[in-house]
Structures are given as C-alpha cells and as structure tokens.
N, C-alpha and C positions, 0 to 999 in steps of 0.2 A: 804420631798423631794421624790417624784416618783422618780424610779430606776428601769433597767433592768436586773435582776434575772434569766432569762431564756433566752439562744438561741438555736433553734433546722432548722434541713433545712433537706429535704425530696424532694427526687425525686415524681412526679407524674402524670406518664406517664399510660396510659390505660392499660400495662402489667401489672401492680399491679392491676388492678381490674380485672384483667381474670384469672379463670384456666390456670395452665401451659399447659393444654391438648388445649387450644387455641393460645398458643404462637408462633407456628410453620406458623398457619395461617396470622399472620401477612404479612406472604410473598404475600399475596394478595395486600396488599396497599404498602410497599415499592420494589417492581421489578416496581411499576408504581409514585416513588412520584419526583413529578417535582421539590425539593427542597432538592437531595441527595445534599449532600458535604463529600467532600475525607477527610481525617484525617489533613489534610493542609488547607483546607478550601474550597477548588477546588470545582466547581460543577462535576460532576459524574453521572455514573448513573449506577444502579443494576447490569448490565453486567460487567460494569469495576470493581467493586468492585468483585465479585464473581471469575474476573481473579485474581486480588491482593488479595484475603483470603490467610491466614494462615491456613495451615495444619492444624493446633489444633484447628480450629473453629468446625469443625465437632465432637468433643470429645464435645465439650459444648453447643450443643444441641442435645444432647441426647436426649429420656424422661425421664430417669433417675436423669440427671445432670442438666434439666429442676423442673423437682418434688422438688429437695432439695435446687434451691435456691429460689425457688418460697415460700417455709417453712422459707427460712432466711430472704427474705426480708418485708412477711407478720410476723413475729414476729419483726421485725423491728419497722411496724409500729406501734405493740401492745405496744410496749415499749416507742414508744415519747410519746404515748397516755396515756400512764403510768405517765411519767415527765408532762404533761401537768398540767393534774390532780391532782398531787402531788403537784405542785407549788403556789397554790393557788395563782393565778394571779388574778387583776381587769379589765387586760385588755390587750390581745393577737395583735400586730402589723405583717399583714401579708402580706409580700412581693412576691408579685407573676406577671405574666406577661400576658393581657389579649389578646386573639389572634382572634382578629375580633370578641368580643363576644358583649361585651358593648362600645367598643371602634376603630372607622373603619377609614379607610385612609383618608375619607373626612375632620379628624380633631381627626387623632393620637397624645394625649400627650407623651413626654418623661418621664415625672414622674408625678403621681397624686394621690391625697389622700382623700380617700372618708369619707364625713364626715356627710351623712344620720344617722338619730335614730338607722334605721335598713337597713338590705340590704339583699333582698329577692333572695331566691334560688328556681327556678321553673325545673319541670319536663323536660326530655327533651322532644321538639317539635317533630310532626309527619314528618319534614323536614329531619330530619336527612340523609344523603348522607351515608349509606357503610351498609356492609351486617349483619346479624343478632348479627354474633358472635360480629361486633366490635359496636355494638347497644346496646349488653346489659353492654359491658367494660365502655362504655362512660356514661351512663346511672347514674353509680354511681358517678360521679360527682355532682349528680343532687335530689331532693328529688322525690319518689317514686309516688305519686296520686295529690299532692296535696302544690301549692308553700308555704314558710315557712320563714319567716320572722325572721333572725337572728339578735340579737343586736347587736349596733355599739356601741362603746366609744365614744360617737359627742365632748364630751370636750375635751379628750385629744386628739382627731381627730383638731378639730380646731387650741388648741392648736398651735398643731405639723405644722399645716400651716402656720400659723403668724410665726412659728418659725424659721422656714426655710426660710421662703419670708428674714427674718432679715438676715440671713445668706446666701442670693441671690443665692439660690435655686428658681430659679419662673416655682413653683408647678401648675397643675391646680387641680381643685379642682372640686367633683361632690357632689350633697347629695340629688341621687335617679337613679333610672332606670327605662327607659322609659317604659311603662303600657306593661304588661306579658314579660317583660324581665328580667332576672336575672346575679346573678354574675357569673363572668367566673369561667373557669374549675379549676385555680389554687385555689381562694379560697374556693370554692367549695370541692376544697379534702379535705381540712383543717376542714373544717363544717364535711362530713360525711364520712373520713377517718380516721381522728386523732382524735377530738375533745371525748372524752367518756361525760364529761360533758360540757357544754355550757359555754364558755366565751365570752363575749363582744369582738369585733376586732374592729382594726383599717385599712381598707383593704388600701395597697400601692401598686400603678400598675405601674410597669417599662415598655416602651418599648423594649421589648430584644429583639425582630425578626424584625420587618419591617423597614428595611432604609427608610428616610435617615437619621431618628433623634434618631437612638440608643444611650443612655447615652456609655462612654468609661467606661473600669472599671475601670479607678482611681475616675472617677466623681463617678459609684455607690459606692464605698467603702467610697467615703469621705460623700454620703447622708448617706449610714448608720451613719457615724461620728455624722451629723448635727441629725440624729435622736435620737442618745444618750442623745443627751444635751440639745433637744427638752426635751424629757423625764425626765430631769434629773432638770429639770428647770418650770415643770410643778407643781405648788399650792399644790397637795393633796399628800401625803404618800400614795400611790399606790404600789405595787408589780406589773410588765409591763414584758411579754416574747416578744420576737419578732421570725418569721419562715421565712425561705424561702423557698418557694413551685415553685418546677420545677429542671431540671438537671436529671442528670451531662448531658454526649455527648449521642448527639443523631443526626443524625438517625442513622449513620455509629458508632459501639462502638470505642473510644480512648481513651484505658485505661492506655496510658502512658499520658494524660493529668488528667484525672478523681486521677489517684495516686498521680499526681504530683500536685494536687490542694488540696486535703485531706492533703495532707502533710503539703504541707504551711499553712491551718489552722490548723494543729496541732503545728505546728513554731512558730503560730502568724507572721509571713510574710509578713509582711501588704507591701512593695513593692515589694515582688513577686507577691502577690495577684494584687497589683493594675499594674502588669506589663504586667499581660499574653497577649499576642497576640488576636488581634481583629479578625485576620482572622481564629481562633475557634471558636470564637464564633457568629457564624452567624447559623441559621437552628436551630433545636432544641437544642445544644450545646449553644446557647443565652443565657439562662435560668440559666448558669451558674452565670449572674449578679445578679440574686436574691440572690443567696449564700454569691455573693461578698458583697451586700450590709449590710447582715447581719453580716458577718465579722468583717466590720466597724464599726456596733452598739457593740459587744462583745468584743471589745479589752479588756477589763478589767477582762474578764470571761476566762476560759482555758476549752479547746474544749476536756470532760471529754469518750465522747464516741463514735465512725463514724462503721457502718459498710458499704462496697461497696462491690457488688456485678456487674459482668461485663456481661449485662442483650443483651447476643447473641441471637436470636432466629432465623435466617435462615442462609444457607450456605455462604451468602455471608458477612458475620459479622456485617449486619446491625440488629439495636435494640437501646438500651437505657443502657447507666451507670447511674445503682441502687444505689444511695448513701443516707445515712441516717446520722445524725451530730448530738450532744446534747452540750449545754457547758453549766456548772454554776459557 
C-alpha cells in the first residue's frame, strides 16, 4: 500500500527570492496593486492602509529587522529541503495555485491534476511587466537559459483521478503545456526552491484567487481527505510527501489569522480549519487553501515543525505571512 509520510507547506511569495535590501522596494507595486484587501476582506487601497498601520510596523522594517528574518525564513527553506531529501519519497504531490499561468478565465478549473510524463519549467519570457528588481525575484521560479523537463508520477497522477472522480471530486485533468509554456510559479518553487534532489511530482492546481469558482475550504480539506485515500489505495508500496506552495496573508500582513491557522494545524483542527472565513481568503491570502488542503491529507501525521515569520516590508503593513510547516 502507498502511504503519505511526509507533509510540508511553504510560503512562496517573490520576497523569498530577493535580498532583503530589495524588500523595501516592493512599495513600488503595492501603493499601485488593484487587488489590496483590508484584514476583513474589504478592498482598500495603500492609502487607507498606511492610515490604519500600527505604530510597530516601522520597528519591522527596519534593515536590521529586515536582514534577520530574511536569515530565518531562507534557512527555513534549507530545512524542508533537508526533510524532502531525507524522506526518500517515490513521488512528491504539489498543491499549489496557478495564476493566469497555464490556466486563464476562458476555462479556469476549480481543481485539476496533471498527469503528463513530465512538466516542463521554461525561462522566464522577455514579456515580463515590472522593473529589474522584481525580474530578477521572479525569475527564480523559473529555470535559468534553458526549459527543463521535470518528471511526473503519470500513475499515480492518473490514479489519483479515477480516484477522486469515484469520490465525486470532478477533477479536470491536463497531460501537457501548450508549446514554450511552462508550469506556474507555485510549482515552480517547489522544483527550484525546495527540491535539493529531484523527485517525481504529482502537480494539483486549486483555484484560490479568481471567482467565481473558488473551491470553499471545507471542500479543499476534504480533497486533501480524498487524496489520502487516493494514495493510500494506489497498487505499489510507495513512500508519497505531499506540499503546499503559496500563503499565508497577503498583500496586506494578518498575522492574527496566519497565528490563528498554524495553530489549528498544530491542533489538528480540522473544523476550525475547514471553518475559516471566506472573506480572507480572497487576494493573495487564497493560497491559504493549498495549506488547507494539505491538512486534510495529514490528519494521521502531527505537524512536528512551522516557523512564521510576519514578512512587513513597507510602512503601510503590506507584504506577505512567511510560513513554513513540516509533519510526519
């Protein structure tokens, strides 16, 4: 019997790929990003946040206070990268969310599991929109001259279709990308973030951002469920991680939810988890489903190590909640 042995979930947001001496810069693209939302859910915008800041946000973007946790949340990632590798896994399931990359309004799935040989990671394009600094951040998502063909688990990719369809999950399903396209940014980290040595994935794409067909998180908690037993019911004696890539709140940080969600999976919580309010998760704070859905594969596992970091980088307290998770 295949079995899930490993869960990990990682933020990864393009501050993790920049110097902290670039973080500050950020304020370039959020004083202009058309998709703020308040700590409520609220749309907003840079001004109104910058009135509602916290005194103490200025203590936490320092350079100082910048430099040290930019050290905790890059040893962070040395350390999943560490369990990855350790686990001797046959085949890494990665839950992440694609954001107009491979998948656009004209026929956005809610959930879809890809189940090509391989699934190529390309450079990125000379299209790219924003200025040098956030070109070279993005960049590492992506392989450096030359696109790179990563392998896929196609059986227990398949598998995990048929398995789910039984358990009325109606998945869709891809097995390729369209000629010089490649995988999105979340898997993407996973290949040239985390990964030290190469595992086979199984990539799972949530729609976390675009209405109107966001999965709810009881529904992602419970596909994590059905992907347990996907797994757990697949033919070969297999050792299977599964990740969630993306998280915590973003754009605006709210780190009384980001606390209040590490906690519950340190609980195991599972209807706090499947309970949280919808209207956080909208905007980059979405991406909190990927986590949820990882959750739901792990019930069996205890969530052995999380560090968060509360990832402030302009006066007005917008940024990203740095969170990193491991269970076995």
């Amino acid at each position: 019997m295949a079995r899930i042995v490993l869960g990990m979930a990682s933020s990864h947001t393009p501050m993790l790929n920049a110097p902290p001496t670039d973080w500050p810069r950020f304020i370039e693209r959020d004083s202009r990003r058309s998709e703020l939302l308040d700590i409520d859910g609220r749309p907003t915008t840079y001004e109104a946040q910058l009135r509602r800041a916290l005194g103490t946000v200025a203590a936490e973007i320092t350079p100082e206070r910048m430099q040290a946790r930019s050290e905790h949340v890059q040893g962070a990632l040395s350390r999943l990268g560490d369990y990855l590798r350790d686990a001797r896994l046959a085949a890494l399931i990665v839950v992440g969310d694609d954001q107009d990359e491979l998948y656009h309004s004209g026929n956005m799935p809610g959930v879809l599991v890809y189940y090509g040989e391989t699934i190529p990671n390309v450079p990125l394009g000379p299209d790219f929109k924003g200025p040098d600094w956030a070109r070279r951040a993005s960049a590492r998502w992506h392989e450096e001259s030359e696109p790179r063909h990563y392998p896929v688990h196609a059986g227990l990719a398949r598998h995990m279709i048929d398995a789910l369809i039984d358990r009325e999950f109606d998945v869709a399903a891809s097995d390729g990308a369209p000629a010089g396209e490649g995988e999105g940014h979340a898997i993407g980290f996973v290949h040239r973030r985390i990964m030290k040595d190469v595992v086979p994935v199984v990539p799972v794409c949530i729609n976390t951002y675009y209405p109107p067909n966001q999965p709810t998180p009881r529904r992602c908690y419970r596909l994590g469920q059905a992907i347990r037993a996907a797994v757990e019911a697949f033919p070969e004696d297999i050792r299977v991680g599964i990740i969630g890539s993306g998280g915590l709140s973003h754009f605006v940080v709210d780190e009384a939810l980001d606390r209040g969600f590490i906690d519950m999976l340190r609980r195991n919580d599972a209807e706090a988890i499947q309970g949280l309010p919808r209207t956080k998760l909208n905007s980059g704070s979405s991406e909190i489903r990927n986590w949820i859905c990882v959750a739901g594969a792990v019930e069996h596992l205890s969530l052995e190590w999380s560090l968060y970091e509360p990832g402030y980088r302009t006066p007005a307290g917008t940024g990203t909640g740095l969170g990193f998770a491991y269970w076995t």
